[in-house]
N, C-alpha and C positions, 0 to 999 in steps of 0.2 A: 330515172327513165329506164327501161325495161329493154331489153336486147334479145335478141335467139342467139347470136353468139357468143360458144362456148368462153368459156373464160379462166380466172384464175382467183376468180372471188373479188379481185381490185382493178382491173382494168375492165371486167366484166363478170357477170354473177356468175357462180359454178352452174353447173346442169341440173338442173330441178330446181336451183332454190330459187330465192325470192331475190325479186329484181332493181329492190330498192337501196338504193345507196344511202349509207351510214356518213355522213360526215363527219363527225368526232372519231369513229374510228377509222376512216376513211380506207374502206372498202364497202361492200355491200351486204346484205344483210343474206343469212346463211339458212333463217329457218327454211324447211322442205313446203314446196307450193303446191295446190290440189290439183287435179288434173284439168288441163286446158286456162286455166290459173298463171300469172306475170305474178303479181303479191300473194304474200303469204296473209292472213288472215288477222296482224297487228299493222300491217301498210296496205290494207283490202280499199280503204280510203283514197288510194291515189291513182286508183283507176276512175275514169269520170263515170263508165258505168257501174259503175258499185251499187248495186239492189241494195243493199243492207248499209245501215248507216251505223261509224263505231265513233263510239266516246268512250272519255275516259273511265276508268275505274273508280268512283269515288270513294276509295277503301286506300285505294295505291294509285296515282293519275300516273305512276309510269308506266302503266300499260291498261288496253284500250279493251272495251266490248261490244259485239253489239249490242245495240241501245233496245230492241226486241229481245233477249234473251239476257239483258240485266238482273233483274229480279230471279233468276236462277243463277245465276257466277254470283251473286251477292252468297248465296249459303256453304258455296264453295270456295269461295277465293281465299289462297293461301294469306292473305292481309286480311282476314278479317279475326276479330276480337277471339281469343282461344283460352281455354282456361289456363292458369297459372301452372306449372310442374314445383314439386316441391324444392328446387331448387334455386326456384326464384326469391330473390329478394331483392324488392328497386332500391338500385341506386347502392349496393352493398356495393361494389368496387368504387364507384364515380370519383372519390377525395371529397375532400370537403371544400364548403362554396367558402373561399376567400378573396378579395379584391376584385370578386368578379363586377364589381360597379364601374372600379377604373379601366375596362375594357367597353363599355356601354358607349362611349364615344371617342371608340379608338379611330385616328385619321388612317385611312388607306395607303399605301406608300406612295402611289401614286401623286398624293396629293402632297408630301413631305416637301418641303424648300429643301434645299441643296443642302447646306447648313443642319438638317435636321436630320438628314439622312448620313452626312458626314459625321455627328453626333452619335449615330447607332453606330455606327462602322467604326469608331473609337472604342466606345464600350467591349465592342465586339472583340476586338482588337486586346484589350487589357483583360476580358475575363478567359480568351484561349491562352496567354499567357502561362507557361509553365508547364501546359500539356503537350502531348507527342500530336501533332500536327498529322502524322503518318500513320497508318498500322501495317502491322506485319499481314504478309499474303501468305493465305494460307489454302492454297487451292489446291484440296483433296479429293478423291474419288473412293468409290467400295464397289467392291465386288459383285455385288448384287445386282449392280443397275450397267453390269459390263457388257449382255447380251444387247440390251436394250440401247444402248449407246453406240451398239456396232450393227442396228441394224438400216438397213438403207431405207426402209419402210417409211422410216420417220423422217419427216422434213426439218427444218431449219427452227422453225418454232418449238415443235418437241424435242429438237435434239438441245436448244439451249433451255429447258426446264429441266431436261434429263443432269444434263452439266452442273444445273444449280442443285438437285437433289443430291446428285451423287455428293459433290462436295459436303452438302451438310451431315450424310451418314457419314463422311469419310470422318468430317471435324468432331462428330459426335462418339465416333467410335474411339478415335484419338482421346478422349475428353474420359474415356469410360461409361459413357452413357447407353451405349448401346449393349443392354446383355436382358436375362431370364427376371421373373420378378419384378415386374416393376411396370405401372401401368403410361402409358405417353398419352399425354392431353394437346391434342392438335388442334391450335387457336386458329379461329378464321380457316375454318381445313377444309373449303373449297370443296372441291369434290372428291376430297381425302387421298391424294397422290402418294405426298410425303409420309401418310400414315401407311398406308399400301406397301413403298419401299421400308419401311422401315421393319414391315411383318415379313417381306422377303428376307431380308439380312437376319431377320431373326429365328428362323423357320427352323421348327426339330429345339426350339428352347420353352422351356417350362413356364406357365404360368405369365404370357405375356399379352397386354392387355389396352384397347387403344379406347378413349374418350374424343368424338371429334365433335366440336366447339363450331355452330355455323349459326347465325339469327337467321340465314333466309333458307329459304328451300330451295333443294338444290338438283339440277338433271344433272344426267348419268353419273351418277356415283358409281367410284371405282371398289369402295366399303363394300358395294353388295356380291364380290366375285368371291368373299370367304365367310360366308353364311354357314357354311357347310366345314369350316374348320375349325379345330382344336384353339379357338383365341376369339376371345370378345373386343367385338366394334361395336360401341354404342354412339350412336349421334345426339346432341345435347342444339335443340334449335332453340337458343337461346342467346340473347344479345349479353356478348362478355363482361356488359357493365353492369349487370343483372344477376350471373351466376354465382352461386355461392358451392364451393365445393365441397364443405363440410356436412351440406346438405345432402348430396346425390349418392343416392341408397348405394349402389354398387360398390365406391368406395367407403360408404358407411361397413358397409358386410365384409369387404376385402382386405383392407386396410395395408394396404401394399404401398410402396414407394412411387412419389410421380416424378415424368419427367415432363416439361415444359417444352413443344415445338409449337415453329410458325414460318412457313414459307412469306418474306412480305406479307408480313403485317402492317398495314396502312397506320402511319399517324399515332391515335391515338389512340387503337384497340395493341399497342405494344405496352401501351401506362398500364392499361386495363387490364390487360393478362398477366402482367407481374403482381401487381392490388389482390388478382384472384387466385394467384396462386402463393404468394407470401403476407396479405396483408389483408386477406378478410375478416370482416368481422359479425357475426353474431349471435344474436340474445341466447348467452349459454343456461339462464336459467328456463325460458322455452325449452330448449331443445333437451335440457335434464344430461348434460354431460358437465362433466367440469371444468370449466375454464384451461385453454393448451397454455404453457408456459411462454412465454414470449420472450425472442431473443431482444439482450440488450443493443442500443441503436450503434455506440460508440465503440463498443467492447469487442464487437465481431464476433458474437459466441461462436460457439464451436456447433456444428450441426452433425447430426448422425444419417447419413446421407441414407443407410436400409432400414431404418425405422420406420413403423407402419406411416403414413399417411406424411410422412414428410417428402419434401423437394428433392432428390437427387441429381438434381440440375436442368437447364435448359441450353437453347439453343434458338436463337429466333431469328432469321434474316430479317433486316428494317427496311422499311421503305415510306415515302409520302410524308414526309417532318413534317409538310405546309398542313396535314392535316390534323394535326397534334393540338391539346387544348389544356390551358391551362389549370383546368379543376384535375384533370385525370393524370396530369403531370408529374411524375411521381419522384423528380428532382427539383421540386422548389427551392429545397435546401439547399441544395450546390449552387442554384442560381443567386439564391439571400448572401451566401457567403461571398458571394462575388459583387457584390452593393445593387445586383440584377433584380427584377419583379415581374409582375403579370403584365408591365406594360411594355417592357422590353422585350419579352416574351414570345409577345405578341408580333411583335416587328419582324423579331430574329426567326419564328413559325413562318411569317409569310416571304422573309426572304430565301428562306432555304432550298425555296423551290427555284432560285437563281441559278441555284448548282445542275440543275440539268437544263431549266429553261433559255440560260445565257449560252447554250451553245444550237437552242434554233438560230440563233442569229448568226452566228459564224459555222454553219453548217455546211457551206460553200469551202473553207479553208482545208488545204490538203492534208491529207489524214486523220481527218474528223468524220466518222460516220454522220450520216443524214437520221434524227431523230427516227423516222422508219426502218433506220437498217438495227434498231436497238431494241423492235419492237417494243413501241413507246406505250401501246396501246393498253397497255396491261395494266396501268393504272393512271390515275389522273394526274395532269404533270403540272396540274396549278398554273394555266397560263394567264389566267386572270391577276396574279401577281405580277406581272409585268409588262406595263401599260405603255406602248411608245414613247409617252413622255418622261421614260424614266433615261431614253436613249442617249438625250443630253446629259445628265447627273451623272450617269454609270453606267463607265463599258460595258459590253457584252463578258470579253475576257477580266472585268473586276466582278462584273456580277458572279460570273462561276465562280471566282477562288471566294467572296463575299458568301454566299451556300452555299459550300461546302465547309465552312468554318461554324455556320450556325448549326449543320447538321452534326458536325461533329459535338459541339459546344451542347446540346442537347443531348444528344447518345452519354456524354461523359457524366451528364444526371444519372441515367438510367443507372452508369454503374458504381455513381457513387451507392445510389439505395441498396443496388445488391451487396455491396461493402459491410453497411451497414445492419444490414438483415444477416450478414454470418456466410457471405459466398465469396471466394474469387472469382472476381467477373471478369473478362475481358473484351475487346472490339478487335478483327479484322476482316482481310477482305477475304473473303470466302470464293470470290470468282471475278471474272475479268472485267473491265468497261463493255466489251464486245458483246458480250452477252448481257449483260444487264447494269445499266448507270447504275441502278441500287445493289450495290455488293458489299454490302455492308454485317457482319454476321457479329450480334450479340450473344455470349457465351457465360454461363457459371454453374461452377460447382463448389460445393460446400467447402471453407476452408481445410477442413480436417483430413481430404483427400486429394486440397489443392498441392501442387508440387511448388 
């Protein structure tokens, strides 16, 4: 419902924008309204006089047109069919499809007997076994993001983005990731922030080079304020499970050293971005080069971290387990070793999301921020995993420590595969609960530089 008074975006819409109220992200919607205008022109519908009638997109039904001026946003619309870039190749990340049949009638948790879910929580229980339950906090800052972080300008929201960046240049500098030569592939890179700060800290060094990694199109991109400087931004709008890097002319012609970043990286686009950066594959007699040598799985070779086109490490904050899937999962084998599968998997994926969901419930309890004070809104918090009727089976306070063990118990695949593939990996917290429930920072670099 539509107000003239001023507001704060959540108790009432800012000044000019648009008047309709967002439920899932519960404040109101921000786009700018035309003049003499309550909705902005994707909520024009909920005015009862609305001349113009809007439907969906049949390209994309998440956003709406009108039904008169259809047949023109059909030749435009950013969802529609585009030609392929040579870097495509489906389904070159994904894993390969295994037991994906024994998930075809996997039962919801929901619907588990007590007993069945007691049963996960056992497994659960025997395969964290012998791991470090805890990681080291490791919450740094860098110099670059100092002005920015002391300015009053910025409210509460960007000052805790600001907080989580700075940490990751602070962890990555720490790491030696951060220097000249070497080009940074920013997965899921938004509207390229982290690639932004990272060209500040590096400003006045040779030959530095960013790849930003997005499937959707994206407004106001911060990429376009160094058009005009000494360092290549290229955006790659292509879905991570799709890219093949071997492919993309730039580093065909460069052949410079990569490094791996991701601010929250949802779920499953973290499998995917490791697949595409250490585990692509293909047809080398196409492409007329010859076969790269491939580290051994068990052996840990040794990596030459400034060798052209090789990995000199990453750095990816995690976030959203519940969305993680088991074809793109790129620790099957730590789970095989543990007597674990795709059906367990499955369980321990959608319980993980207990770990932040189990404290809407106890959100009243002293000392516990209100899921809004964590600004929850930033990703999806998988509330569908937790059905009232689970309130009888499992506390609120078991469901938390219950996800946060399968998050864990996932991440420690991830580094087993970097083990494997020739890196020291490691996991910590990179930044506080207060700022953000997901503070979780995956780390590697090549043995041969690890300490």
């Amino acid at each position: 419902m539509a107000t003239n008074m001023e507001g704060d975006g959540v108790s009432a819409p800012l000044p000019g924008r648009c008047g309709f109220y967002v439920v899932k992200k519960r404040r109101y919607c921000k786009m700018i309204v035309g003049r003499g205008k309550a909705f902005c022109g994707e909520h024009a519908n909920v005015e009862h006089d609305a001349e113009r009638i809007r439907v969906p997109c049949p390209l994309d039904p998440k956003h709406t047109v009108y039904q008169d001026n259809l047949e023109k946003h059909l030749k435009k619309c950013n969802s529609r069919e585009k030609l392929k870039p040579v870097y495509y190749i489906q389904d070159v990340n994904a894993g390969p499809q295994e037991d994906e049949g024994l998930l075809l009638d996997e039962v919801p948790l929901g619907e588990r007997s007590k007993e069945e879910l007691n049963l996960l929580i056992q497994k659960l229980n025997r395969a964290v076994s012998g791991l470090s339950l805890e990681h080291e906090e490791r919450i740094l800052s860098h110099p670059a993001l100092c002005d920015a972080l002391n300015d009053p300008k910025n409210g509460d929201c960007a000052f805790k983005h600001l907080k989580q960046q700075a940490s990751l240049l602070g962890n990555m500098d720490a790491l030696g990731l951060l220097g000249p030569e070497r080009c940074f592939i920013e997965f899921g890179a938004g509207k390229g922030k982290l690639s932004h700060w990272i060209h500040v800290a590096l400003q006045g060094s040779r030959s530095v080079h960013f790849m930003l990694v997005e499937r959707s199109c994206t407004r106001f991109k911060v990429d376009g304020k160094h058009k005009n400087a000494d360092v290549t931004f290229e955006r790659l709008q292509v879905d991570i499970q799709h890219l093949c890097l071997r492919k993309v002319p730039f580093l065909q012609g460069e052949k410079v050293p990569v490094v791996g970043v991701g601010k929250h990286l949802c779920g499953a686009a973290t499998d995917l971005a490791l697949r595409c950066l250490l585990d692509s594959v293909e047809d080398d007699e196409e492409s007329g080069e010859p076969p790269r040598k491939r580290v051994k799985q068990e052996g840990g070779a040794k990596r030459d971290p400034a060798a052209a086109g090789e990995v000199s490490g990453l750095a990816i904050a995690l976030c959203c387990h519940h969305r993680c899937d088991w074809r793109h999962y790129v620790g099957k084998e730590f789970f095989r070793e543990r007597g674990l599968g795709a059906s367990e998997f499955a369980a321990f994926q959608r319980m993980s999301s207990w770990a932040t969901c189990g404290l809407r419930k106890v959100a009243g309890v002293e000392g516990r921020p209100s899921v809004g004070e964590w600004g929850a809104e930033e990703h999806d918090q998988g509330e569908d995993a937790v059905p009232s009727t689970l309130n009888d089976v499992v506390s609120a306070e078991d469901r938390e420590r219950v996800g946060r063990l399968c998050k864990l118990l996932i991440d420690y695949g991830r580094v087993h595969f970097l083990h494997g593939k020739g890196f020291a990996s490691d996991l910590c917290y990179y930044t506080s609960k207060d700022v953000s429930l997901e503070n979780v920072l995956l780390t590697a670099v090549p043995t041969s530089i690890s300490s």
